[in-house]
C-alpha positions in Angstrom: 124.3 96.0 132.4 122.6 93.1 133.8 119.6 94.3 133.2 120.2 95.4 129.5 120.9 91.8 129.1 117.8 90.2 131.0 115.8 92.6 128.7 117.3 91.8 125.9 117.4 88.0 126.3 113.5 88.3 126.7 113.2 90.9 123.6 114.5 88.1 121.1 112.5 84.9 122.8 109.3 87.2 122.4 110.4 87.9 118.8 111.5 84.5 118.2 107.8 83.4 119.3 105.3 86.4 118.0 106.4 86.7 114.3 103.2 88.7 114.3 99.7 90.0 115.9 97.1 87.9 115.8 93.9 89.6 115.7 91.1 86.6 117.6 87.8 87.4 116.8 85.8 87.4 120.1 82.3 85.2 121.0 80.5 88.2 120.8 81.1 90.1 117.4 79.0 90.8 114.5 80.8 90.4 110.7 80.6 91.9 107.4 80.9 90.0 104.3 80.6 90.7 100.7 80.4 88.1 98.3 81.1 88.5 95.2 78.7 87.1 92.6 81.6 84.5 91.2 85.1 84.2 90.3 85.6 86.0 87.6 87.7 89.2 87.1 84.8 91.5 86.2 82.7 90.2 89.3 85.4 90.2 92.2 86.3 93.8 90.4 82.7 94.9 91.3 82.9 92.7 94.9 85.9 95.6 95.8 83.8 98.7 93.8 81.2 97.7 96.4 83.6 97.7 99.6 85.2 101.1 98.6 81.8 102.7 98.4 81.0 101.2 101.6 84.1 102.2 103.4 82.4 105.2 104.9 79.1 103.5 106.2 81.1 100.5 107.3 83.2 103.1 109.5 80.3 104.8 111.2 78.4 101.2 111.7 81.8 100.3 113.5 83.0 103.4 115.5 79.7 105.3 115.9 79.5 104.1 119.2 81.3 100.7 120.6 79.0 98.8 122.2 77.1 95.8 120.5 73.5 97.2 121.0 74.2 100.1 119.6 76.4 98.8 116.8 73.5 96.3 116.4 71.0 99.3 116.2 73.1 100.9 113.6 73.3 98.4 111.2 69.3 97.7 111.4 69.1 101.6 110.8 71.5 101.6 107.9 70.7 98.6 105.6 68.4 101.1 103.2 71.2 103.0 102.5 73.5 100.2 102.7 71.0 98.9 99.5 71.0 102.4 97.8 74.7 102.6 98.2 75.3 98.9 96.4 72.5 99.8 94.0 73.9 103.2 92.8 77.6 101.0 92.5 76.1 98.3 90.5 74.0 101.0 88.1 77.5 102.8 87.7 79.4 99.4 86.6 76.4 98.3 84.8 76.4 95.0 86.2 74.1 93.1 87.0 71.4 94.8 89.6 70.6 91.7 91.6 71.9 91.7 95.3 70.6 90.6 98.7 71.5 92.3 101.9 70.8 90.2 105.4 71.6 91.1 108.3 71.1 88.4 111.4 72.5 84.8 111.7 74.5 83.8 108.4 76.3 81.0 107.2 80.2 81.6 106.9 82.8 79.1 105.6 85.8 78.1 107.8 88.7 80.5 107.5 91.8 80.8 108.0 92.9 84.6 109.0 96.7 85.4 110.1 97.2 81.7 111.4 94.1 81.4 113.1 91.4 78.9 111.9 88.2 80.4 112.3 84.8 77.6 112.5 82.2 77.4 109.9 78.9 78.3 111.5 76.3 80.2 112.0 77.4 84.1 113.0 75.8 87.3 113.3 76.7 89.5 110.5 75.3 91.7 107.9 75.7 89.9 104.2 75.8 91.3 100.8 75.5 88.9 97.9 76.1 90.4 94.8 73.9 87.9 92.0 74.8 83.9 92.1 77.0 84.8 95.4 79.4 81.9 94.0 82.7 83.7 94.5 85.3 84.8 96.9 84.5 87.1 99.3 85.6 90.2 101.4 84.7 90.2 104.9 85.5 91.6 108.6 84.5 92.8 111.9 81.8 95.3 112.5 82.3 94.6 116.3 84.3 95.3 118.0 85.7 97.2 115.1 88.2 95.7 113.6 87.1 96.4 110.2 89.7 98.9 108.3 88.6 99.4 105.1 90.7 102.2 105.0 94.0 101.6 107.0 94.9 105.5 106.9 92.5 106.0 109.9 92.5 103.8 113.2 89.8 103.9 115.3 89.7 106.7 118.7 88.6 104.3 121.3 91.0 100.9 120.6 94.1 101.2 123.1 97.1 99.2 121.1 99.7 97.6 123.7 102.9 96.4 122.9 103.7 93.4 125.4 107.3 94.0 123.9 107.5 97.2 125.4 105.8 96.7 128.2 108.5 93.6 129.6 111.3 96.0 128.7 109.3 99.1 130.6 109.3 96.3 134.2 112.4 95.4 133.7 114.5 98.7 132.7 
């Protein structure tokens, strides 16, 4: 009984403190970012057409492999189809055909993600500006992969731990 009660006591103060996972972007990862060419409805429409027809190279940039040279190989190895894929979205919205993709150092606004502020700077990342690039954007991690585009499938080799269940495991 005493133990029920030890666990328990430290199952509410963990609660009590970790409303929810924090996800901390590490020193070493490389973003994705989509920017949509402004504000406007028809724009940040095409800004998520744009993601959606990504989601499947985005996955295999991410979970191909998961180290960063290879990740980094596989986004230098991807951008033309990364271009056809944004071109053949933007021909079938008939929007407007001017993008840019770069991939290497790029310039990202501070953010604020899930509590966490997140510095303006200078990151590596793979960028895709959609015309005046003047409006919100989408963006995530490449590496290590935390970008889920499509939250159905998790990737195989990211071990999830509950620190929860682990306290109640050494003390029960």
């Amino acid at each position: 009984m005493k133990k029920l009660l030890v666990a328990l006591t430290i199952f509410i103060t963990i609660l009590s403190l970790n409303k929810e996972d924090k996800i901390i972007i590490p020193k070493e990862a490389i973003r994705f970012r989509v920017i949509a060419s402004s504000n406007t409805e028809n724009d940040q429409y095409i800004k998520r057409q744009v993601v959606k027809d990504l989601n499947t190279e985005i996955k295999n940039l991410s979970f191909k492999n998961n180290t960063l040279e290879t990740t980094r190989t596989n986004i230098k190895e991807s951008i033309p189809k990364v271009k056809t894929i944004v071109n053949n979205t933007l021909n079938r919205l008939n929007a407007n055909n001017k993008f840019f993709v770069k991939y290497g150092m790029n310039y990202f606004p501070q953010k604020e993600y899930q509590g966490i502020v997140y510095e303006a700077g200078e990151y590596e990342s793979l960028v895709i500006t959609l015309g005046d690039g003047k409006g919100e954007n989408f963006w995530c991690v490449l590496f290590p992969p935390l970008c889920l585009l499509d939250t159905k499938e998790k990737p195989e080799n990211i071990e999830y731990k509950s620190f929860v269940k682990e306290i109640i495991d050494k003390y029960l």
